[in-house]
ROMI-667105 format. One record per residue (C-alpha): residue number from 1; y, x, z. Coordinates in steps of 0.5 Angstrom, whole numbers, plus 500, padded with zeros to 3 digits. Layout:
{NUM; {Y; X; Z}} ...
END
This chain:
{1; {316; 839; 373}} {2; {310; 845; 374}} {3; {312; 851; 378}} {4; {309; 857; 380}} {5; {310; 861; 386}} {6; {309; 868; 385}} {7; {307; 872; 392}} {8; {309; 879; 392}} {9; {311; 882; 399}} {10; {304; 884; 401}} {11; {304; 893; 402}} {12; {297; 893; 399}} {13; {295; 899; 405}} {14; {287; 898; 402}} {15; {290; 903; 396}} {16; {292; 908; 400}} {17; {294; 913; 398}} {18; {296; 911; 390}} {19; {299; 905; 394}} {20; {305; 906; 399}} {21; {309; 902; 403}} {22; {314; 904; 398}} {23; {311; 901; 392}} {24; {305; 897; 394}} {25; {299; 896; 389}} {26; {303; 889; 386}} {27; {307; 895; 382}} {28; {302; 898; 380}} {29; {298; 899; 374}} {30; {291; 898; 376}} {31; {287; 895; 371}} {32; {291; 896; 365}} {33; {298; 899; 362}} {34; {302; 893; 366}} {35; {303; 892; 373}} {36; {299; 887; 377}} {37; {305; 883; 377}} {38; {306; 884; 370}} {39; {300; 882; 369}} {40; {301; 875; 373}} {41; {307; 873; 371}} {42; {305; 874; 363}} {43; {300; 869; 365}} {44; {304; 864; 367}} {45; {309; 864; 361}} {46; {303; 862; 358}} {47; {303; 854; 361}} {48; {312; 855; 364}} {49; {318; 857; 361}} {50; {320; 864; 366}} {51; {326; 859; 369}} {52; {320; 855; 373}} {53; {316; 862; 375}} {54; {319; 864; 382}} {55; {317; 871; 385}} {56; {317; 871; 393}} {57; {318; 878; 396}} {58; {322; 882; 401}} {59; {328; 885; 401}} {60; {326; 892; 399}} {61; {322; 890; 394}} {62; {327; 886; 390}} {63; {329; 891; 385}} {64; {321; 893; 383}} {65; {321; 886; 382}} {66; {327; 886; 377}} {67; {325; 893; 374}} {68; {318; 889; 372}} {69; {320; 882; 370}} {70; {326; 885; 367}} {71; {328; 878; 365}} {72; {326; 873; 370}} {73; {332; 870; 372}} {74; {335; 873; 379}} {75; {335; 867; 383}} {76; {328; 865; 382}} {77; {326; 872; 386}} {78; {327; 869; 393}} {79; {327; 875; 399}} {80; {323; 874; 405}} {81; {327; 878; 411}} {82; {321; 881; 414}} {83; {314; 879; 414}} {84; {311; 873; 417}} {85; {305; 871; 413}} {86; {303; 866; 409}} {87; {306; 859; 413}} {88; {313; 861; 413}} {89; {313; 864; 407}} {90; {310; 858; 403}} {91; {316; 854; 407}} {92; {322; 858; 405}} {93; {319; 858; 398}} {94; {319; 850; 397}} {95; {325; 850; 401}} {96; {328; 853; 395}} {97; {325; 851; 390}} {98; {326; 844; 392}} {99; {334; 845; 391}} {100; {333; 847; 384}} {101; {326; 842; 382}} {102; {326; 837; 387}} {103; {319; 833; 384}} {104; {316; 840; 383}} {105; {309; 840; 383}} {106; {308; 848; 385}} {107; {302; 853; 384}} {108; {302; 859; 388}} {109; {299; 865; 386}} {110; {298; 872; 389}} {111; {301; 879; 385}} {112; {296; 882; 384}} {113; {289; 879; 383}} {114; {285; 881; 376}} {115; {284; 876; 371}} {116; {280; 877; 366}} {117; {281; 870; 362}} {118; {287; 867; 361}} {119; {286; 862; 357}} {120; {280; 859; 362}} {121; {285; 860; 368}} {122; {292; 856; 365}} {123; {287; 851; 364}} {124; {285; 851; 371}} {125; {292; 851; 373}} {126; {293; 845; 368}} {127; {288; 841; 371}} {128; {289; 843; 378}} {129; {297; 840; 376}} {130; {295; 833; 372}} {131; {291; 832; 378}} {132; {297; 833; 383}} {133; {302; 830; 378}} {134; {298; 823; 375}} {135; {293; 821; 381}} {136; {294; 824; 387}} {137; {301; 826; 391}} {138; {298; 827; 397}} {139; {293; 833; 394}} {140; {293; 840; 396}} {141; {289; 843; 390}} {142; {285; 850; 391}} {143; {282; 854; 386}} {144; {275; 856; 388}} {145; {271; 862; 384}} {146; {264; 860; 381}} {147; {260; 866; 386}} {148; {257; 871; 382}} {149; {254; 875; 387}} {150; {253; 875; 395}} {151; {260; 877; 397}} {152; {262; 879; 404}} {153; {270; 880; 403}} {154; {271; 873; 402}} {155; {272; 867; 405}} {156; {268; 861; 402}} {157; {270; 853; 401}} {158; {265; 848; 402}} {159; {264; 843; 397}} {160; {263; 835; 399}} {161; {259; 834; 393}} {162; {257; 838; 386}} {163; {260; 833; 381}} {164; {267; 834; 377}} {165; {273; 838; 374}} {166; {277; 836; 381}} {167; {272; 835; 388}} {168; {274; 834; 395}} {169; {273; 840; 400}} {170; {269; 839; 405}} {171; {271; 845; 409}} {172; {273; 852; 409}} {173; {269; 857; 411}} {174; {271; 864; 414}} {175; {267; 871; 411}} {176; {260; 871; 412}} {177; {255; 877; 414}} {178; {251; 878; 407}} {179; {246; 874; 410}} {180; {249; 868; 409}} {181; {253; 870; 403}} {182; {247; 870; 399}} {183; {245; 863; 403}} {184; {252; 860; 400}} {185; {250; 863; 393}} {186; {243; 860; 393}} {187; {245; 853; 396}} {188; {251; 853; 389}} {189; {256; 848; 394}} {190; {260; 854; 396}} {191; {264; 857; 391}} {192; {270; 863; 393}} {193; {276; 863; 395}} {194; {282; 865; 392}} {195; {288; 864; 395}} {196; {291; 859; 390}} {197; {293; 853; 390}} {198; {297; 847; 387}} {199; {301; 842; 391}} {200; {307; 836; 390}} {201; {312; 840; 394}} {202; {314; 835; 398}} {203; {308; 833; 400}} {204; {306; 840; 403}} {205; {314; 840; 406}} {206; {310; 833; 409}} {207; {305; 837; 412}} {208; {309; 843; 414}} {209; {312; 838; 418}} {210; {307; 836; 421}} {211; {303; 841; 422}} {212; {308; 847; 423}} {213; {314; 849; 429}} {214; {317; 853; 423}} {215; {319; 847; 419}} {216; {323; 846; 425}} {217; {328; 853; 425}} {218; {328; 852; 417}} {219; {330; 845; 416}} {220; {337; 848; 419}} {221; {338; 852; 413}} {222; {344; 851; 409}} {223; {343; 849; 401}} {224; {342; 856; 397}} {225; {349; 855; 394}} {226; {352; 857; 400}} {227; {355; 864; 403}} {228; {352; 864; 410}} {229; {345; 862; 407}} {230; {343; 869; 407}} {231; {346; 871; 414}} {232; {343; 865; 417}} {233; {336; 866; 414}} {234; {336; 872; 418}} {235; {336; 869; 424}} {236; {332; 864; 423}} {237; {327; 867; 419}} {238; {324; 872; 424}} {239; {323; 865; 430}} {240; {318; 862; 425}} {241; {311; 863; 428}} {242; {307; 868; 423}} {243; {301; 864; 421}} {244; {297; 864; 416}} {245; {298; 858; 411}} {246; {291; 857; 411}} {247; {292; 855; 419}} {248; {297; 851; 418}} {249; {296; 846; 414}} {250; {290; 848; 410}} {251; {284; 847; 415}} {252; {288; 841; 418}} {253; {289; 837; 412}} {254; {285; 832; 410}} {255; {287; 832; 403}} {256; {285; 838; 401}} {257; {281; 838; 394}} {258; {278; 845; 388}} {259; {278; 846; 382}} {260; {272; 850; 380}} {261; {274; 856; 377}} {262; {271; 861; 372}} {263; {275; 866; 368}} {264; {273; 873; 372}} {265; {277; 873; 378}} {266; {277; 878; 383}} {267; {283; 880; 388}} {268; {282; 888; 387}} {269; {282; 890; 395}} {270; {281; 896; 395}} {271; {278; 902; 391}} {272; {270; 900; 391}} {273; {271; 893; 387}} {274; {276; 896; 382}} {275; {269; 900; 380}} {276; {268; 895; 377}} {277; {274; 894; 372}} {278; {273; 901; 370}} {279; {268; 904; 365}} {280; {264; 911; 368}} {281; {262; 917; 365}} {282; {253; 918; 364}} {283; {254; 920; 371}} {284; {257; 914; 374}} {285; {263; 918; 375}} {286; {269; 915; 373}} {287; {276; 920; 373}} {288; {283; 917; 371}} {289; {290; 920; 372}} {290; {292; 913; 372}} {291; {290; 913; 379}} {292; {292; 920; 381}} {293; {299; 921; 384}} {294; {301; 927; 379}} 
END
């Protein structure tokens, strides 16, 4: 059963001042007359019913998450009590969807990162999913983005070899200095990372037991159904250790596998690389009062 984990909890600080604590850059309507979140999630609609897309925020942001996705069900938004990146995060989420998909195959995607073909990104998805779902359970599939430049701002993924729709991963790589970006372009065996990936969720639940202390606060949750289950994550949430999942697990795992990607992706951090999806005056000037606070 293919689901999507939408992570939406970030504060999106690199879009200050149009992007606040209160409303962060996921509820903002950067690129195009919809949110980014708006955006993700009509993309996933494409490839699942909305009853399989499950948006992970915190408390605060619950109700911008209802006023943007106006008919995503209200149990498929799970509240973070606080932020505690991306480990415990991804641990809570397949706890949860676990109870209500207990076979999922699950693709985790970021709210607000730009995606200028759909089509090509449903079917990386797709392949990423048959992968997982008809070869190999064990896998953890990343998403990696064919560089067109030498980017700084990102993390790499090295591949094992140049071949096929699905390659091993040979390692990850963290940001380099524009020295080696333009390296990593020239050699053709590194491709960006996206931050999404794809995995059978009791495999990662497997790896997460393994690899992270949280499991171990977490697995004493009571079922979703019960009353005191928000009042003991509470509790508990806040003794998982806050660590990255690519810490956790992914630089760990030996079953870590790509799928090359190119369907114009780009993660809009912050204002200079939001230049690029905006069209200038003969100057190169560009002025929106999409992006003034009026």
């Amino acid at each position: 059963m293919f689901c999507a984990l939408i992570m939406a909890g970030g504060k999106g600080t690199r879009f200050w001042p149009k992007s606040t604590e209160e409303k962060p850059k996921q509820f903002l309507n950067l690129i195009a007359d919809k949110t980014m979140i708006q955006l993700t999630y009509n993309r996933l609609l494409k490839i699942m019913p909305k009853e399989r897309i499950f948006v992970v925020t915190g408390e605060r942001y619950k109700k911008q998450v209802q006023n943007n996705l106006t008919d995503l069900p209200e149990k498929n938004i799970i509240i973070e009590p606080e932020g505690r990146n991306t480990a415990p995060c991804i641990l809570l989420a397949c706890l949860y969807i676990k109870e209500i998909y207990k076979e999922a195959t699950v693709a985790v995607v970021p709210s607000d990162h730009a995606i200028k073909n759909t089509d090509e990104f449903c079917n990386v998805l797709q392949i990423a999913n048959s992968y997982v779902e008809n070869e190999n359970r064990d896998a953890i599939v990343t998403i990696g983005i064919t560089p067109n430049r030498p980017e700084t701002g990102y993390g790499y993924i090295k591949l094992k070899d140049k071949d096929g729709q699905v390659i091993k991963v040979d390692k990850f790589v963290e940001k380099p200095n524009l020295e080696k970006a333009k390296e990593y372009l020239e050699a053709g065996e590194y491709l960006w990372n996206a931050g999404m990936f794809i995995f059978d969720i009791n495999s990662m639940l497997k790896e997460l037991e393994a690899n992270y202390s949280g499991y171990n606060v977490l697995k004493e949750l009571p079922s979703i159904e019960e009353k005191d289950y928000p009042k003991k994550l509470k509790k508990l949430y806040p003794e998982c250790e806050s660590i990255s999942i690519d810490y956790a697990v992914m630089e760990k795992s030996q079953s870590i596998y790509v799928v090359p990607g190119d369907f114009g992706w780009d993660d809009i951090g912050t204002w200079t690389s939001l230049e690029r999806y905006i069209e200038k005056d003969e100057n190169e000037n560009i002025l929106s009062r999409r992006y003034c606070n009026i």
